[in-house]
C-alpha positions as CSV (number, residue, x, y, z in Angstrom):
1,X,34.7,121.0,46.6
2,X,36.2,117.3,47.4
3,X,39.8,118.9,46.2
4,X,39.2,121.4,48.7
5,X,38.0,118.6,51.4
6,X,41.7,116.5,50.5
7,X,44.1,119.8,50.7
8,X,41.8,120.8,53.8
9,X,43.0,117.5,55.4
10,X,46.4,117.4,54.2
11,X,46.7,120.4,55.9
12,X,45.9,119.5,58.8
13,X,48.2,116.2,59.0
14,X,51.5,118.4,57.2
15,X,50.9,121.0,60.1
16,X,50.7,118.0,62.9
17,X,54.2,117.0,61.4
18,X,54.9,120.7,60.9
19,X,55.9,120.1,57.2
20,X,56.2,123.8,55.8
21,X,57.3,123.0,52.3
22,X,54.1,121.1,51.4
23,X,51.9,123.3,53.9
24,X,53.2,126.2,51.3
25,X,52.4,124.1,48.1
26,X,48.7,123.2,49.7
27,X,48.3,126.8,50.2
28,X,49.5,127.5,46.6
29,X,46.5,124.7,45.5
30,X,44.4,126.5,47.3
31,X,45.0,129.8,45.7
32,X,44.5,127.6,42.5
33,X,41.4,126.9,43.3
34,X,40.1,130.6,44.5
35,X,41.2,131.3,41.1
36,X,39.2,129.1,39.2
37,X,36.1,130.4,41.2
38,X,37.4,134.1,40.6
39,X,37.6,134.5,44.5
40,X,40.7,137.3,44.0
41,X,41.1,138.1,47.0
42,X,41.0,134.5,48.6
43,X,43.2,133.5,46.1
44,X,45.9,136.0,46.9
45,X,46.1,135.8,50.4
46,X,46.2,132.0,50.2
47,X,49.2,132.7,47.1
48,X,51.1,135.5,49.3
49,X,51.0,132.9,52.7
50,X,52.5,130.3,50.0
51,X,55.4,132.7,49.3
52,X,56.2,133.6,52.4
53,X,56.5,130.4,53.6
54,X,58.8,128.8,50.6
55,X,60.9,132.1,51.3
56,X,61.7,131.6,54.8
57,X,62.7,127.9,54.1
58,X,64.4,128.6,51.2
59,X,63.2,126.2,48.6
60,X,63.8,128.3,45.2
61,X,61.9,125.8,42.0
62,X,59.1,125.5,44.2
63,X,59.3,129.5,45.8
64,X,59.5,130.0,41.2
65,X,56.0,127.5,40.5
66,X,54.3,130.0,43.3
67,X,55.7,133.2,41.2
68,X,54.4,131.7,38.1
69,X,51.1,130.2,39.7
70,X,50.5,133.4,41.1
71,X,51.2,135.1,38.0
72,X,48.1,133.4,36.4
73,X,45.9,134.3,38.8
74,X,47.1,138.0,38.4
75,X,46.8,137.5,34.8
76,X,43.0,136.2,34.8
77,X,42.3,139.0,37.6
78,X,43.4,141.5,34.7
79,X,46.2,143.3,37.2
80,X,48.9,143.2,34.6
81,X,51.5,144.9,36.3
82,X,51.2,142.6,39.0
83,X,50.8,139.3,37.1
84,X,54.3,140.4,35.3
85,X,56.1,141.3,38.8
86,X,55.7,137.9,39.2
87,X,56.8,136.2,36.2
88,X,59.7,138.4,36.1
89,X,60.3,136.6,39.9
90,X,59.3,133.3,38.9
91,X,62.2,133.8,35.4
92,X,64.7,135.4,37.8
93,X,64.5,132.4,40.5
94,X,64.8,130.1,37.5
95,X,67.5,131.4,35.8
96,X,69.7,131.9,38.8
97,X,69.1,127.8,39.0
98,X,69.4,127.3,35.1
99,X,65.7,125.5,34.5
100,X,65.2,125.7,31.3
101,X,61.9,124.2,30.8
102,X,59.7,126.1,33.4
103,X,61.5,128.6,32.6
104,X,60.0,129.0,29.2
105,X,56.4,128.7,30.3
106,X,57.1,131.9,32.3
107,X,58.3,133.6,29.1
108,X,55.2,132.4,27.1
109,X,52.9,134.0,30.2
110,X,54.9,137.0,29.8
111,X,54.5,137.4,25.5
112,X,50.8,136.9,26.2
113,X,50.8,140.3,28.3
């Protein structure tokens, strides 16, 4: 509960000084959190606001952590197909930038599918 109290604040002050990149990563924490409490549906429309967010500025690493965060939670909700729509974004985004080492988190995710 006290994580939630600090991203509920840091919200509010990244939205005063309209900060979109870290209002999408606080949302991402907060679909983090929903998962952890198995809150599904919380946790995906926090994850989906995230995304939309990193895609319409354009920030591609963090736009592939989302994917992969996102996966998780897909992956612990037991919607497969889903979970690996999302890796598969999370490794394209990646290997269109050439990281290597998230990269092969996303591919461990995926083997354990």
């Amino acid at each position: 509960e006290k994580s939630k109290n600090c991203l509920d604040e840091a919200h509010k002050i990244f939205t005063k000084l309209n900060e979109n990149r870290l209002i999408s990563m606080i949302n991402m924490n907060f679909g983090i959190i929903h998962r952890f409490k198995n809150e599904w549906n919380t946790s995906i429309k926090y994850f989906e606001n995230s995304i939309k967010i990193m895609e319409e500025i354009n920030s591609p690493l963090e736009l592939a952590e989302i994917y992969y965060e996102y996966g998780k939670m897909l992956k612990d909700k037991e919607d497969i197909g889903k979970s690996k729509y999302n890796f598969k974004k999370a490794q394209k985004v990646l290997n269109d930038l050439g990281e290597i080492t998230m990269n092969n988190k996303v591919v461990q995710q995926l083997k354990l599918l």
